[in-house]
C-alpha positions as CSV (number, residue, x, y, z in Angstrom):
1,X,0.0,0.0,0.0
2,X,1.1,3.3,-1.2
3,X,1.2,6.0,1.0
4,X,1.3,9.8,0.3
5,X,2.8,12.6,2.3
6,X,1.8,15.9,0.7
7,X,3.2,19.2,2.5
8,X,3.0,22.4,1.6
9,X,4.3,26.1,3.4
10,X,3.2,29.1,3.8
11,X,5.8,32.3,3.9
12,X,4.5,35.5,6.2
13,X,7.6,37.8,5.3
14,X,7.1,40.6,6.9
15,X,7.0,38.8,10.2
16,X,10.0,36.1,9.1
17,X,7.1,33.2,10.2
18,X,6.8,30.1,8.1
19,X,4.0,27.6,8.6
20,X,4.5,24.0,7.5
21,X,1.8,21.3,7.2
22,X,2.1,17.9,6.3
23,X,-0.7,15.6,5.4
24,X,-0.2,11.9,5.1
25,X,-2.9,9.2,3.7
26,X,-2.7,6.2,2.8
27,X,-4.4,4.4,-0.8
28,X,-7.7,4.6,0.6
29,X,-7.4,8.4,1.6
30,X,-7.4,7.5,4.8
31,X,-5.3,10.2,7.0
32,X,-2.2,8.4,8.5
33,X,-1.1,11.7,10.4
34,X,-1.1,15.6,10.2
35,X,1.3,18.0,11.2
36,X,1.3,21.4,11.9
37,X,4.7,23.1,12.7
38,X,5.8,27.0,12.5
39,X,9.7,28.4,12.1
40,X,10.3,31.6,12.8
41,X,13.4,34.1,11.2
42,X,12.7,32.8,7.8
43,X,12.1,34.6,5.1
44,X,13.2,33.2,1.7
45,X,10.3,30.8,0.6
46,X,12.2,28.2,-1.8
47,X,14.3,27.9,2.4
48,X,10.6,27.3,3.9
49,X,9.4,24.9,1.3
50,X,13.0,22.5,1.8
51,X,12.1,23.0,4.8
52,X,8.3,21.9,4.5
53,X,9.9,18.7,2.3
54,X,12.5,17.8,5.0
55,X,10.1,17.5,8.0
56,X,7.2,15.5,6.4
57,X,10.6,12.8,5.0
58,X,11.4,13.0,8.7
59,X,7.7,12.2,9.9
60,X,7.2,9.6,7.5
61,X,10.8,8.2,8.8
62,X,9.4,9.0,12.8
63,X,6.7,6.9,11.7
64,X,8.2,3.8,9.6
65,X,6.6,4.0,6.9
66,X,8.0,1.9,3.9
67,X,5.8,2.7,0.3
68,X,5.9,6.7,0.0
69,X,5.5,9.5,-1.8
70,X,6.2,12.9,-0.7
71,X,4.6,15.4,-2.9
72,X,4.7,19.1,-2.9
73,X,4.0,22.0,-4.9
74,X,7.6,24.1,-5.3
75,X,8.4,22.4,-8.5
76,X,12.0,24.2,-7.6
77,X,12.8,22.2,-4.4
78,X,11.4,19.0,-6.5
79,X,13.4,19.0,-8.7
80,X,16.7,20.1,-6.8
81,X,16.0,17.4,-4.7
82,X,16.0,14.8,-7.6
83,X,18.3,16.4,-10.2
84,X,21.0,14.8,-7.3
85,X,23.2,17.9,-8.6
86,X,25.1,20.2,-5.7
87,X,23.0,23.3,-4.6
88,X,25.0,25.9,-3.7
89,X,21.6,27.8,-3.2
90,X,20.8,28.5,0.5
91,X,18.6,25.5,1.2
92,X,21.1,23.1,-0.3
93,X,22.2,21.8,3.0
94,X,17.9,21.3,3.5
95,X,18.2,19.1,0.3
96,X,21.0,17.1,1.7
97,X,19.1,16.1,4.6
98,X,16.1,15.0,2.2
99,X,17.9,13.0,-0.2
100,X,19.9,11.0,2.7
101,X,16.3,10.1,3.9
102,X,14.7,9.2,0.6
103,X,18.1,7.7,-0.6
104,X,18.2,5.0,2.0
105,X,14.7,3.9,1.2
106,X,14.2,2.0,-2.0
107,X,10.0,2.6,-1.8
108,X,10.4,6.2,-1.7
109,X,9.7,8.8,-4.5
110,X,9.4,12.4,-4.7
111,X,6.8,14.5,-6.9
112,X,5.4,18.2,-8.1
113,X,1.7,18.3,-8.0
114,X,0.0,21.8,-9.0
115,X,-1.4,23.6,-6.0
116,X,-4.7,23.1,-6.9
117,X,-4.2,19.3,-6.1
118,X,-2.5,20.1,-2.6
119,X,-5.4,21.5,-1.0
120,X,-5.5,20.4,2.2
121,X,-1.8,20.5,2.8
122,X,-2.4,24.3,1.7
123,X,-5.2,24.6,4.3
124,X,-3.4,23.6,6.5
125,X,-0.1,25.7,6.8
126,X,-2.7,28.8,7.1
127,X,-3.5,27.3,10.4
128,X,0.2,26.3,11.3
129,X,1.3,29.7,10.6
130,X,-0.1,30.9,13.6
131,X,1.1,27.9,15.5
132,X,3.4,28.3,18.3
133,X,4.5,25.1,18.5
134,X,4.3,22.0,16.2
135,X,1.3,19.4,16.6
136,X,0.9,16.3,15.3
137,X,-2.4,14.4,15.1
138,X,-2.1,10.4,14.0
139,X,-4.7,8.6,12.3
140,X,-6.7,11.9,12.8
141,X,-6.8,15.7,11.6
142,X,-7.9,19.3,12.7
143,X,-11.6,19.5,12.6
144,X,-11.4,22.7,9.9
145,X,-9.8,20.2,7.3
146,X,-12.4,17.1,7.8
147,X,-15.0,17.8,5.5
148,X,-11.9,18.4,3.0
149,X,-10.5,15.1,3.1
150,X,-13.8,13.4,3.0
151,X,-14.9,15.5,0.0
152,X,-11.8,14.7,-1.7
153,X,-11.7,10.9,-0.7
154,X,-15.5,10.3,-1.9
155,X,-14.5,12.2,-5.1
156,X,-11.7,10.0,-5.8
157,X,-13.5,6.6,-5.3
């Protein structure tokens, strides 16, 4: 059983705070977990979105799971992140720490999906943005995203 882990960021530059939300379900669209986390001092949104990428790999690790996909909307950090080339950009160390996660799993894959198809993810960080610390919910999400994931899940059946 595939699962997917789709995050996504949101970037309030004027206050340097970055929300990051990470939605995982399984096949059946089934939430596996939800995460909410906000970083402060940042700025530069291809940094937040590496950023975004790196802690749903390391959820997904926290939580063993074997047959993933992490998808994500910054077709940038997608494709650094695959290309396997040296960034010298400022998140290249981020990417570093996402490709030594995804390189050690043989079931793992990475992806760019249009906004539009990252919905909840995106619903999310506007609620983590205002987070003071992160949150994670397992086999469970925030109440405000429910009748999203059910919507979605009934529409893909």
């Amino acid at each position: 059983m595939v699962v997917k882990a789709n995050w996504d960021v949101a970037v309030d530059v004027r206050n340097k705070n970055v929300g990051i939300r990470v939605a995982i379900r399984d096949s059946n669209g089934e939430v596996v977990a939800c995460l909410c986390s906000c970083f402060v001092n940042i700025s530069n949104p291809s940094v937040a979105e590496a950023m975004g990428l790196r802690r749903a790999a390391f959820l997904c690790t926290e939580l063993e799971l074997s047959d993933m996909i992490l998808e994500g909307d910054s077709k940038l950090v997608v494709n650094a992140t695959i290309s396997g080339e040296e960034i010298g950009a400022e998140y290249g160390s981020i990417i570093e720490d996402v490709r030594r996660v995804i390189n050690g799993r043989l079931n793992w894959g990475i992806r760019f999906i249009y906004r539009e198809a990252n919905c909840i993810a995106h619903k999310l960080t506007k609620l983590a943005i205002n987070s003071s610390d992160e949150r994670v919910w397992l086999e469970d999400s925030l109440i405000e995203i429910k009748n999203d994931i059910l919507m979605e899940k009934y529409c893909n059946d």
